[in-house]
PDB file as gemmi writes it, atoms N, CA and C in Angstrom:
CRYST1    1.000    1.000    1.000  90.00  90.00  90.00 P 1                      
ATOM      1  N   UNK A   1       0.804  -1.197   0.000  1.00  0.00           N  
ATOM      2  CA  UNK A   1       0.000   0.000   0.000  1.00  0.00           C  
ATOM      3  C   UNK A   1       0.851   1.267   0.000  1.00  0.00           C  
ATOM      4  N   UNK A   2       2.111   1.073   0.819  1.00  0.00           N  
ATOM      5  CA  UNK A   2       2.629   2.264   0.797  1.00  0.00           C  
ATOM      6  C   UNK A   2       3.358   2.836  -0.805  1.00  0.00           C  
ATOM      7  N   UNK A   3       3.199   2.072  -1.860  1.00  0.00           N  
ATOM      8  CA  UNK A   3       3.542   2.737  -3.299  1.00  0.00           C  
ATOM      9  C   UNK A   3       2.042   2.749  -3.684  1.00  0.00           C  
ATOM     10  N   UNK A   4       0.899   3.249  -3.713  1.00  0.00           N  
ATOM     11  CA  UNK A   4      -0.203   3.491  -3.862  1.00  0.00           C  
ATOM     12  C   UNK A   4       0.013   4.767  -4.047  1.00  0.00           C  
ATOM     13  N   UNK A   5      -0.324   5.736  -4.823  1.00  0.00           N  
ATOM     14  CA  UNK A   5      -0.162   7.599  -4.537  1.00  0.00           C  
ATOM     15  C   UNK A   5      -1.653   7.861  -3.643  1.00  0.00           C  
ATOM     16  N   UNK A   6      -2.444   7.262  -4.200  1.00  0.00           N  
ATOM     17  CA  UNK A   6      -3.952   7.486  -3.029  1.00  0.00           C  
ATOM     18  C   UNK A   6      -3.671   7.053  -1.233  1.00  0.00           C  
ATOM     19  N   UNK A   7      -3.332   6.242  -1.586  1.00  0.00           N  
ATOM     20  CA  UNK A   7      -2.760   5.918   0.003  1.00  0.00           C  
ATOM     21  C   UNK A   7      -1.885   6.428   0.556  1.00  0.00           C  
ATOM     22  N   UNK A   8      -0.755   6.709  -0.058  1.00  0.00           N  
ATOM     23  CA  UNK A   8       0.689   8.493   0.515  1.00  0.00           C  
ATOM     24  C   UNK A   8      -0.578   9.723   0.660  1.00  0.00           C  
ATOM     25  N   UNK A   9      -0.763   9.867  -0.444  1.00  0.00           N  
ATOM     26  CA  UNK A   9      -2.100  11.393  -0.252  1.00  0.00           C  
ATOM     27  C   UNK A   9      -2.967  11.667   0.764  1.00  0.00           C  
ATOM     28  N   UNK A  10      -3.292  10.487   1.031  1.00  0.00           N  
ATOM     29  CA  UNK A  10      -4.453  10.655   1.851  1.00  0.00           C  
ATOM     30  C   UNK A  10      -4.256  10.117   3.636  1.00  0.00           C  
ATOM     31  N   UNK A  11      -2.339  10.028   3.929  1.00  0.00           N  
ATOM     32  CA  UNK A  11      -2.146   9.727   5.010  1.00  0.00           C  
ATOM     33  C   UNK A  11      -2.316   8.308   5.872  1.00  0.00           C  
ATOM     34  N   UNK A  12      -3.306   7.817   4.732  1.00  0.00           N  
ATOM     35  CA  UNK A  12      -3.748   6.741   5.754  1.00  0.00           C  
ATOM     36  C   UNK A  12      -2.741   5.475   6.179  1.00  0.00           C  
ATOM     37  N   UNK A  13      -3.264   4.727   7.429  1.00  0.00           N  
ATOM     38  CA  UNK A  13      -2.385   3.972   8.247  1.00  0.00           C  
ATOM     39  C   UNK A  13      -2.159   2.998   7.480  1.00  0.00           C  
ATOM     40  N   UNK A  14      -1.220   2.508   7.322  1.00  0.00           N  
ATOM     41  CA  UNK A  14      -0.246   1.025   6.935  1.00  0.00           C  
ATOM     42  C   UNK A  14      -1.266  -0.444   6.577  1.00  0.00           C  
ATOM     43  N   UNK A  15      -0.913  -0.802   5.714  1.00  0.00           N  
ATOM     44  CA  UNK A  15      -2.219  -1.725   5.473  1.00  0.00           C  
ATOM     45  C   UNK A  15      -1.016  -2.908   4.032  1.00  0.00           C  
ATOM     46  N   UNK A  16      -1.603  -3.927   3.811  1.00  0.00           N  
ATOM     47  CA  UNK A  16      -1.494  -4.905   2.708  1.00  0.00           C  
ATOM     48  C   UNK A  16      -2.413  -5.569   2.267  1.00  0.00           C  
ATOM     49  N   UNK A  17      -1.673  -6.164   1.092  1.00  0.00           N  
ATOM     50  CA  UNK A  17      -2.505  -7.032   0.071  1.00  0.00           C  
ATOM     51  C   UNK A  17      -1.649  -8.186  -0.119  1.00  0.00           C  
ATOM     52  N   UNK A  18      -2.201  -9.095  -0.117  1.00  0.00           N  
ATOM     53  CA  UNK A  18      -1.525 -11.232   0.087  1.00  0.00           C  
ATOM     54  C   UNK A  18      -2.287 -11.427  -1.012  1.00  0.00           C  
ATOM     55  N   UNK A  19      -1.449 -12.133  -2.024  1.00  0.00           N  
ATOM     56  CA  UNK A  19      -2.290 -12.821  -3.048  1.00  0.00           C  
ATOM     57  C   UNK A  19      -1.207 -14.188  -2.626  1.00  0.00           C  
ATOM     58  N   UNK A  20      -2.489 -14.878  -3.144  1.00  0.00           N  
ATOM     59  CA  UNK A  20      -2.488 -16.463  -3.228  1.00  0.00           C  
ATOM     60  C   UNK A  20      -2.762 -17.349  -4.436  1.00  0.00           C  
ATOM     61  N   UNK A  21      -1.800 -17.701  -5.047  1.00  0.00           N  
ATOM     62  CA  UNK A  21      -1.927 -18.117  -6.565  1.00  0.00           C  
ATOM     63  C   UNK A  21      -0.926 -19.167  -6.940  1.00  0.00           C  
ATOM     64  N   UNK A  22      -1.351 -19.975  -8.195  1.00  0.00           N  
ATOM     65  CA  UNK A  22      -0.789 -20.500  -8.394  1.00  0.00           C  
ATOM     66  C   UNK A  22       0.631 -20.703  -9.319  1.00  0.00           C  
ATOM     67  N   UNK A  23       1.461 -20.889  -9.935  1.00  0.00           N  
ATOM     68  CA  UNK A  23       2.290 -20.851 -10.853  1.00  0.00           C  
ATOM     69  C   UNK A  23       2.158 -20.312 -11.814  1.00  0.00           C  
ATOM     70  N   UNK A  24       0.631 -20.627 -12.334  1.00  0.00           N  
ATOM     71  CA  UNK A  24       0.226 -20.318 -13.576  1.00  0.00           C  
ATOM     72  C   UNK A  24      -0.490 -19.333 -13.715  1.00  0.00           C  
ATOM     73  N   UNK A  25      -0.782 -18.489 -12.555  1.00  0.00           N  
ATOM     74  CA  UNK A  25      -1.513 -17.026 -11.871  1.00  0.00           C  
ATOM     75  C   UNK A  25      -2.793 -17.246 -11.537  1.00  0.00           C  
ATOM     76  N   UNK A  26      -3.373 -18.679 -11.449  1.00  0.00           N  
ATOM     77  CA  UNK A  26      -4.923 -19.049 -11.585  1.00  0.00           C  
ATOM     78  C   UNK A  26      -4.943 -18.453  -9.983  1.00  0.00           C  
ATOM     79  N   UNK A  27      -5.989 -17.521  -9.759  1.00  0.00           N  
ATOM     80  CA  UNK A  27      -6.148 -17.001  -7.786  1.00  0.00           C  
ATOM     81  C   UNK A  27      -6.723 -18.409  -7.425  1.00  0.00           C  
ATOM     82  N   UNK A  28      -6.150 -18.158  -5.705  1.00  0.00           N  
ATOM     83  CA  UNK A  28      -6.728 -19.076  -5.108  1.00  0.00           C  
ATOM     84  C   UNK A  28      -7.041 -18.204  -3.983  1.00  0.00           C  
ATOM     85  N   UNK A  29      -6.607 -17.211  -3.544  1.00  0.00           N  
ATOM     86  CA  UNK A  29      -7.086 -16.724  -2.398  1.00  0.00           C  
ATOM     87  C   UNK A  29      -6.431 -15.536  -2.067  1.00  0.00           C  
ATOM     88  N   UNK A  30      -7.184 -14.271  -1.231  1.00  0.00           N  
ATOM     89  CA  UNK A  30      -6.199 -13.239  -1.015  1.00  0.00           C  
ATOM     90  C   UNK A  30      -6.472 -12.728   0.404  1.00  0.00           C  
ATOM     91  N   UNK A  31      -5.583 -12.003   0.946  1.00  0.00           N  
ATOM     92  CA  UNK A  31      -6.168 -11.055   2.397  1.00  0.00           C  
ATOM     93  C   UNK A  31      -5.678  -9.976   1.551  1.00  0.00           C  
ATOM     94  N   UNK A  32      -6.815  -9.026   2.384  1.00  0.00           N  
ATOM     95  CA  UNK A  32      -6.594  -7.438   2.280  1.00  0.00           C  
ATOM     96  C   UNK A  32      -6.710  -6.727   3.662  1.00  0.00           C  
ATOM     97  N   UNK A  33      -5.800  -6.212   4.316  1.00  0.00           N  
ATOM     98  CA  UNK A  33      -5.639  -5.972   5.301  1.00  0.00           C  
ATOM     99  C   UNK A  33      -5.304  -4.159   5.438  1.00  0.00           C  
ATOM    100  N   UNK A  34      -6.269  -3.735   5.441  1.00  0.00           N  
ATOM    101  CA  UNK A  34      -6.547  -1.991   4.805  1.00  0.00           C  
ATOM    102  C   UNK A  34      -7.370  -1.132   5.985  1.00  0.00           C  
ATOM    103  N   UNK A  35      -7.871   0.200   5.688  1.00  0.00           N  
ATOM    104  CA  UNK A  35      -8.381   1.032   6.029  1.00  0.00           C  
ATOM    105  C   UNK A  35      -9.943   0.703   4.853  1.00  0.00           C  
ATOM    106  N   UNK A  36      -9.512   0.644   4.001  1.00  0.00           N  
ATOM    107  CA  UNK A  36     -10.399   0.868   2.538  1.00  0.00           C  
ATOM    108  C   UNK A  36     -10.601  -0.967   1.988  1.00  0.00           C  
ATOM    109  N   UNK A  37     -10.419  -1.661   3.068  1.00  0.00           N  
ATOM    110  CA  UNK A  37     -10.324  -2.569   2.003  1.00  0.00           C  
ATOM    111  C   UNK A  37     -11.455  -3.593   1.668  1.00  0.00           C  
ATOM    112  N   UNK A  38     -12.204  -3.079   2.582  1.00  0.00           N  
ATOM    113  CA  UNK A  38     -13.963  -2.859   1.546  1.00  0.00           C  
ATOM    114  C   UNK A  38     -13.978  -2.385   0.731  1.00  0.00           C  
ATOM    115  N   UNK A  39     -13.434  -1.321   0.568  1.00  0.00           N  
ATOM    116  CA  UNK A  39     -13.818  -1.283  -0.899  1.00  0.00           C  
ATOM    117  C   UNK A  39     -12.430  -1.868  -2.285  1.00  0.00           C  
ATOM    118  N   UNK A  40     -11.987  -2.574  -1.758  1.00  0.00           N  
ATOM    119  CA  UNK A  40     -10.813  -2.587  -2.685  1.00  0.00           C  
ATOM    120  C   UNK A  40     -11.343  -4.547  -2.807  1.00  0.00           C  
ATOM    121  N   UNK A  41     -12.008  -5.476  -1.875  1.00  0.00           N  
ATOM    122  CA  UNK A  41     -12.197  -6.543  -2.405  1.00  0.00           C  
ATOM    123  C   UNK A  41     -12.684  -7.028  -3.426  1.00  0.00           C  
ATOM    124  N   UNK A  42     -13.916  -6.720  -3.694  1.00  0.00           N  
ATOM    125  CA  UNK A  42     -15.160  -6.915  -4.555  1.00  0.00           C  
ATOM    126  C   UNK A  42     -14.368  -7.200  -6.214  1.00  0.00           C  
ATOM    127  N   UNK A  43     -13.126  -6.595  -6.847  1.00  0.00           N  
ATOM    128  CA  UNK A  43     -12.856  -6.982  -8.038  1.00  0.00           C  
ATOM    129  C   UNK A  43     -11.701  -8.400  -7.945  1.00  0.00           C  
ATOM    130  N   UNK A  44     -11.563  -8.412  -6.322  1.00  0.00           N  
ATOM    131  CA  UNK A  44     -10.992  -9.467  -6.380  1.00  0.00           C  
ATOM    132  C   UNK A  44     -12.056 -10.958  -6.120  1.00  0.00           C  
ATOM    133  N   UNK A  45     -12.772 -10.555  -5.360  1.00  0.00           N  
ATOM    134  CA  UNK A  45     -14.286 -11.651  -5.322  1.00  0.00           C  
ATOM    135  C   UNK A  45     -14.465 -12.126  -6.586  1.00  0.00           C  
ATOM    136  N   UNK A  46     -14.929 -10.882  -8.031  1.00  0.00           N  
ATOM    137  CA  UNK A  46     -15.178 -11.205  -9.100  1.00  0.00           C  
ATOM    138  C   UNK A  46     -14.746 -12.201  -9.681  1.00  0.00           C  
ATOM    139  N   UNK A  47     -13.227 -11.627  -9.643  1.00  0.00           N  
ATOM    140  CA  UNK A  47     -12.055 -12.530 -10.528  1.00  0.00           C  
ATOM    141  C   UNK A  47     -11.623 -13.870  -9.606  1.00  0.00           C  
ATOM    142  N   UNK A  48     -12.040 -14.513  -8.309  1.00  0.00           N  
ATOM    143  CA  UNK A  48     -11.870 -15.760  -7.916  1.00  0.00           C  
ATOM    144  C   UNK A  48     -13.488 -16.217  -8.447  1.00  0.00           C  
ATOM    145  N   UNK A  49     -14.579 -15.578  -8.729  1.00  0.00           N  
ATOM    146  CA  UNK A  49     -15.623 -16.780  -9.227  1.00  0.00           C  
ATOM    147  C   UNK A  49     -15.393 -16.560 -10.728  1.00  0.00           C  
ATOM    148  N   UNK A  50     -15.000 -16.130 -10.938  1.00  0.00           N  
ATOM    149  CA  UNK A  50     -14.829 -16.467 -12.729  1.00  0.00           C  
ATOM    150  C   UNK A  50     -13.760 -16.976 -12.636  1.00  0.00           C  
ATOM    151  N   UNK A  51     -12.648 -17.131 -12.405  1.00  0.00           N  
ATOM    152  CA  UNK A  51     -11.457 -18.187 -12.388  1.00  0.00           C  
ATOM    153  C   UNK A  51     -10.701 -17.244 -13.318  1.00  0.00           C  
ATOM    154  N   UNK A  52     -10.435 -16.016 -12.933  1.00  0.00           N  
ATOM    155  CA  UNK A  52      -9.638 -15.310 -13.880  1.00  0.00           C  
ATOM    156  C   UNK A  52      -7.858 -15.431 -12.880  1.00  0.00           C  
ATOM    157  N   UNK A  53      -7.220 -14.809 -13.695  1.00  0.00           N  
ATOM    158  CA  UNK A  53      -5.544 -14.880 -13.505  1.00  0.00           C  
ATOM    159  C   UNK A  53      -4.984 -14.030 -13.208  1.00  0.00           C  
ATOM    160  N   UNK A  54      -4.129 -13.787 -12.547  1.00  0.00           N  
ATOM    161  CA  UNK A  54      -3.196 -12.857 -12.612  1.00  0.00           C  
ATOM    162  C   UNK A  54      -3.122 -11.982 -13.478  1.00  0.00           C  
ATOM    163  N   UNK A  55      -2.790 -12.714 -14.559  1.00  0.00           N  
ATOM    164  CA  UNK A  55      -2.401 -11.332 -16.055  1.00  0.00           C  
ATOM    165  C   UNK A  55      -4.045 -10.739 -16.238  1.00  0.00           C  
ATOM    166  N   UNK A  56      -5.208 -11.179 -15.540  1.00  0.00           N  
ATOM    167  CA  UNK A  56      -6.276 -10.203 -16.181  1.00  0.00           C  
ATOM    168  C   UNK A  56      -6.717  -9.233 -15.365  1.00  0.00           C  
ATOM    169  N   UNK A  57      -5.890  -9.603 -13.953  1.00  0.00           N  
ATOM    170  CA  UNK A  57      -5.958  -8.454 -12.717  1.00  0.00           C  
ATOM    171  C   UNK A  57      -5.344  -7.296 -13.188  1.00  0.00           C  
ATOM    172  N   UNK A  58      -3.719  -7.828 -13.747  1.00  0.00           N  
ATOM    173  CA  UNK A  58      -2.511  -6.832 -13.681  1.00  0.00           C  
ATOM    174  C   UNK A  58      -3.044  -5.680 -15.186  1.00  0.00           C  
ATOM    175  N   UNK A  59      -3.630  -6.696 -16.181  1.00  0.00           N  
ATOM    176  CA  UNK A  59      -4.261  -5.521 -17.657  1.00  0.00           C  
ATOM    177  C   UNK A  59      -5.444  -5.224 -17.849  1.00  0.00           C  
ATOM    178  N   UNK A  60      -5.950  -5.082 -16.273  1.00  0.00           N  
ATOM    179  CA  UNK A  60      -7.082  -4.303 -16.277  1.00  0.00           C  
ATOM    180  C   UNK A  60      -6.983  -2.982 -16.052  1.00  0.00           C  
ATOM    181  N   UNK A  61      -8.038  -1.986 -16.462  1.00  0.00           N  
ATOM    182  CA  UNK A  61      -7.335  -0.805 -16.182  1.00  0.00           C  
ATOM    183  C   UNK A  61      -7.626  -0.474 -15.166  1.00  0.00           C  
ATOM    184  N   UNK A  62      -7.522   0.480 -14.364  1.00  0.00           N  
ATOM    185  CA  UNK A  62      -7.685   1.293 -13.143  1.00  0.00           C  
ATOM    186  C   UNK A  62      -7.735   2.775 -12.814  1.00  0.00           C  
ATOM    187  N   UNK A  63      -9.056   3.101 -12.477  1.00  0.00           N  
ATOM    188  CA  UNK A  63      -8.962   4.537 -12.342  1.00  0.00           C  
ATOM    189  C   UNK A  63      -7.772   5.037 -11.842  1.00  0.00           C  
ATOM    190  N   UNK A  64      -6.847   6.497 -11.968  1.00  0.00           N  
ATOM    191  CA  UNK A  64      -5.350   6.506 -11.186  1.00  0.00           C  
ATOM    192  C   UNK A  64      -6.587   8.263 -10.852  1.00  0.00           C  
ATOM    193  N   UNK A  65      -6.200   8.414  -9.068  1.00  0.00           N  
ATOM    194  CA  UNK A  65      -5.549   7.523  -8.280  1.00  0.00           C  
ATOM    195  C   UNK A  65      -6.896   7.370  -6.952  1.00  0.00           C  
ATOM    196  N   UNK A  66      -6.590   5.995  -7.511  1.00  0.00           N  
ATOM    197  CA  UNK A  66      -7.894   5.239  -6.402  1.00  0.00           C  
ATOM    198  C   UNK A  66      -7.030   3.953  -5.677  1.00  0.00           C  
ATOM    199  N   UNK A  67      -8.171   3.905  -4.366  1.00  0.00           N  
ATOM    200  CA  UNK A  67      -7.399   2.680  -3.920  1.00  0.00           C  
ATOM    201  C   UNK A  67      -7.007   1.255  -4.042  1.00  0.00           C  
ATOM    202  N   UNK A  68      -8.040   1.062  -5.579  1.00  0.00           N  
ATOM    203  CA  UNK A  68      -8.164  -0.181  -6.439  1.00  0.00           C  
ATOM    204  C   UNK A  68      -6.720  -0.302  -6.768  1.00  0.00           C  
ATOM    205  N   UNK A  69      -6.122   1.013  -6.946  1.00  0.00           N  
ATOM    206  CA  UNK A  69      -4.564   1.039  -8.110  1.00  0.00           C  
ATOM    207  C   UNK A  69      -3.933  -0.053  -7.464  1.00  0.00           C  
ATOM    208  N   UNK A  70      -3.838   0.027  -5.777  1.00  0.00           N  
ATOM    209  CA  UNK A  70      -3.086  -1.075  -5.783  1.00  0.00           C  
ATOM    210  C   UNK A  70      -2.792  -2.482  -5.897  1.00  0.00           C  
ATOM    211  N   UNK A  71      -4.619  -2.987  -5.792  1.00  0.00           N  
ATOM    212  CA  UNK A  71      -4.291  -4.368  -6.800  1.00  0.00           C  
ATOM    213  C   UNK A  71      -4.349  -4.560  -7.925  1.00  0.00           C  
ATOM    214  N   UNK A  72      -4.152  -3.369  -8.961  1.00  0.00           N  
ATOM    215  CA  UNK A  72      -3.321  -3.314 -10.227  1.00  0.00           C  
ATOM    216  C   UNK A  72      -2.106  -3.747  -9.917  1.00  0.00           C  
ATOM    217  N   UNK A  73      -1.482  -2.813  -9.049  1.00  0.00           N  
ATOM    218  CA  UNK A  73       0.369  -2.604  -8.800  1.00  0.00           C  
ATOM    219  C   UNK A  73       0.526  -4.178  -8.355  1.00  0.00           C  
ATOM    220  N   UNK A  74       0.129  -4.756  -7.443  1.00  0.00           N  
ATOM    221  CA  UNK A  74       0.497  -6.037  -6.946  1.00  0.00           C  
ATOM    222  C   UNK A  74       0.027  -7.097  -8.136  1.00  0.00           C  
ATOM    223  N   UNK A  75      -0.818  -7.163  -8.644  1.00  0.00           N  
ATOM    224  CA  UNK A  75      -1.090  -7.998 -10.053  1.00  0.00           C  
ATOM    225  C   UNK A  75      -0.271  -7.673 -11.079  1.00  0.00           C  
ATOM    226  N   UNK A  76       0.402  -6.713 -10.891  1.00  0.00           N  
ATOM    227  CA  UNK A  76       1.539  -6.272 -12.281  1.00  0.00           C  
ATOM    228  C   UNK A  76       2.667  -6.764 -11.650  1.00  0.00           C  
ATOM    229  N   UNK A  77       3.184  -6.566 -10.483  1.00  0.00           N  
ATOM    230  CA  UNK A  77       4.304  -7.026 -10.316  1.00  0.00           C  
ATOM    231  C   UNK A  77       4.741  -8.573 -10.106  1.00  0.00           C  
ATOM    232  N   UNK A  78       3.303  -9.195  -9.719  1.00  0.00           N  
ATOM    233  CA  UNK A  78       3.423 -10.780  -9.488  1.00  0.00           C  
ATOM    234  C   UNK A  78       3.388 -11.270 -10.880  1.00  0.00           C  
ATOM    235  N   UNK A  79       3.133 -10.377 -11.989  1.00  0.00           N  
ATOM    236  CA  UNK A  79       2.948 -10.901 -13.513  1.00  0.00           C  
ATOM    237  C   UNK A  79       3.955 -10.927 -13.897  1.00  0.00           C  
ATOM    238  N   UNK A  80       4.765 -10.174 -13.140  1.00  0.00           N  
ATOM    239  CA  UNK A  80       6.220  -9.787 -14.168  1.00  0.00           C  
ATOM    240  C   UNK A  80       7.328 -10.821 -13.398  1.00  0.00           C  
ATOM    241  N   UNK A  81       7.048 -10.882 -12.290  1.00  0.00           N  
ATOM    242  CA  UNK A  81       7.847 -11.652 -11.835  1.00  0.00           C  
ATOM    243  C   UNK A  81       7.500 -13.529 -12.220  1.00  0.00           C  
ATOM    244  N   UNK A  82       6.125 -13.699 -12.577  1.00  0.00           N  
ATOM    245  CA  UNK A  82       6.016 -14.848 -13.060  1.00  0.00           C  
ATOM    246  C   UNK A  82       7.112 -15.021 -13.807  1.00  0.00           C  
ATOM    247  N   UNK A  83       6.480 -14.022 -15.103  1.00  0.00           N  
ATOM    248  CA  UNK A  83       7.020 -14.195 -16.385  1.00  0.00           C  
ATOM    249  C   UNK A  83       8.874 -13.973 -16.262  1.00  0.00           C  
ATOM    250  N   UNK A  84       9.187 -13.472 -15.527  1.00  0.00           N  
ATOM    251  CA  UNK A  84      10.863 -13.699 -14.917  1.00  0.00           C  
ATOM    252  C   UNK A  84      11.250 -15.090 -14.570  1.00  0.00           C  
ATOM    253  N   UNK A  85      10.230 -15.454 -14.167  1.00  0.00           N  
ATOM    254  CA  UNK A  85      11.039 -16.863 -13.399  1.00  0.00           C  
ATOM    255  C   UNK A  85      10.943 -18.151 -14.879  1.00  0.00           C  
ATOM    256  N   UNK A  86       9.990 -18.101 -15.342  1.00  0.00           N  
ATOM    257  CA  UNK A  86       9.808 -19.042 -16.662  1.00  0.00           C  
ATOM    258  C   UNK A  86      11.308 -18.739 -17.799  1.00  0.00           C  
ATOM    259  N   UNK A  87      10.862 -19.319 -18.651  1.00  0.00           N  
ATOM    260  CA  UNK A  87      11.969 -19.482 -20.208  1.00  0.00           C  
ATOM    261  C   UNK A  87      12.036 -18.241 -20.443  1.00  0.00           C  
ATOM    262  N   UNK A  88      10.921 -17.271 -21.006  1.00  0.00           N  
ATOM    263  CA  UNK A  88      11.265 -16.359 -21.109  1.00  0.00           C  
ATOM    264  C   UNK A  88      11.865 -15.273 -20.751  1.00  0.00           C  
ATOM    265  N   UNK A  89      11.959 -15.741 -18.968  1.00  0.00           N  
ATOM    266  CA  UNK A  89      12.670 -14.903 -18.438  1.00  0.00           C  
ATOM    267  C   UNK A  89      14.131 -15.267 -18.270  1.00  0.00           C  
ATOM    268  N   UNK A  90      14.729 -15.904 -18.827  1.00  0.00           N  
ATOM    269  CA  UNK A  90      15.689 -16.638 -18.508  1.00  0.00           C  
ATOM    270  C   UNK A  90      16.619 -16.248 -19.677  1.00  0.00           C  
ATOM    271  N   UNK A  91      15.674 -15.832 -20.715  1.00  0.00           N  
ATOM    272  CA  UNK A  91      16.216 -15.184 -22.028  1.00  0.00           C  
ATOM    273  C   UNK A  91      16.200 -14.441 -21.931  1.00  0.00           C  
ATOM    274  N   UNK A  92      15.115 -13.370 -21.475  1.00  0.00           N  
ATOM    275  CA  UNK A  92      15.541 -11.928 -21.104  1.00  0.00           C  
ATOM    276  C   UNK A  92      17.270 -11.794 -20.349  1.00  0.00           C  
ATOM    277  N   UNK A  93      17.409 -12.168 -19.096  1.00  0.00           N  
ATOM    278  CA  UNK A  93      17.904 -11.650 -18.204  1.00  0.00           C  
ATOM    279  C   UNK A  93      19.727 -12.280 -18.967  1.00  0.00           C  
ATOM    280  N   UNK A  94      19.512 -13.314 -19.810  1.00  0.00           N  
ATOM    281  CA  UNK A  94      20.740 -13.942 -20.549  1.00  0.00           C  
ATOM    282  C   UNK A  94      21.134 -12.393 -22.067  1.00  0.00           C  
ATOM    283  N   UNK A  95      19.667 -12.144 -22.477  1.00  0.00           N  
ATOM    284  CA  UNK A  95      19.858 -11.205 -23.155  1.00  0.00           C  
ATOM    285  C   UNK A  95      20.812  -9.753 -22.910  1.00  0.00           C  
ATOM    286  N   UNK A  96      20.449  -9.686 -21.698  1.00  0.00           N  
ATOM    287  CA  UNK A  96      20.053  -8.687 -21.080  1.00  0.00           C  
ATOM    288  C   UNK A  96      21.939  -8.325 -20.967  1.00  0.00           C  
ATOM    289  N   UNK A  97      22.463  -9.349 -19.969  1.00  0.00           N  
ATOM    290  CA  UNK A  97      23.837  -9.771 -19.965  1.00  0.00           C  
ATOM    291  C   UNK A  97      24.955  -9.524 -21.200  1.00  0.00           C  
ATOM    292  N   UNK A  98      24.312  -9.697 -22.262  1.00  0.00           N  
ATOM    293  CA  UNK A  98      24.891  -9.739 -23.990  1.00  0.00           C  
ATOM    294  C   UNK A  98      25.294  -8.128 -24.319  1.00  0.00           C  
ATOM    295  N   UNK A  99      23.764  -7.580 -24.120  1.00  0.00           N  
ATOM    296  CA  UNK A  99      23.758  -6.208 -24.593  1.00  0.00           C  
ATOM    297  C   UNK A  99      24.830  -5.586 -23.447  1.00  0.00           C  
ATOM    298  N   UNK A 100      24.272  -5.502 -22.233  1.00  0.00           N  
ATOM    299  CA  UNK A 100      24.993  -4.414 -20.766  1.00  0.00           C  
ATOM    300  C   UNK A 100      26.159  -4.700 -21.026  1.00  0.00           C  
TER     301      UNK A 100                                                      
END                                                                             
């Protein structure tokens, strides 16, 4: 929460977000542990009864700056870090080595 700009702005007290997922980003479960975080569950409710993923949390859009942004930010960064740990990331970071 604390890289949220709505949550710096608006002062409020110290809070997180736990996602629970699998390899393949399928959710299995999350805590939200907030000031706001009534209102920040409900798109995560959605996306565990439709069986959506990770990558459809992280490229959804998000009003900026609301307190939703941050389970954008945490769905973008668990996406990227998937995609780091697989083949492709393995080529990136070998790439990466070539060029630097």
């Amino acid at each position: 929460m604390d890289q949220t700009d709505r949550w710096i702005t608006e002062g409020d007290s110290p809070g997180f977000l736990k996602v629970v997922h699998l390899p393949n980003g399928k959710l299995l479960g999350l805590t939200i542990v907030a000031p706001r975080a009534g209102e920040m569950i409900q798109e995560w409710v959605l996306a565990l009864d439709q069986g959506l993923k990770l990558v459809h949390m992280a490229e959804s859009i998000h009003i900026y700056p609301t307190y939703s942004l941050a389970s954008q930010q945490l769905a973008s960064k668990l996406r990227v870090e998937q995609l780091l740990s697989g083949a492709m990331g393995k080529f990136v970071r070998k790439y990466a080595r070539m060029v630097g």
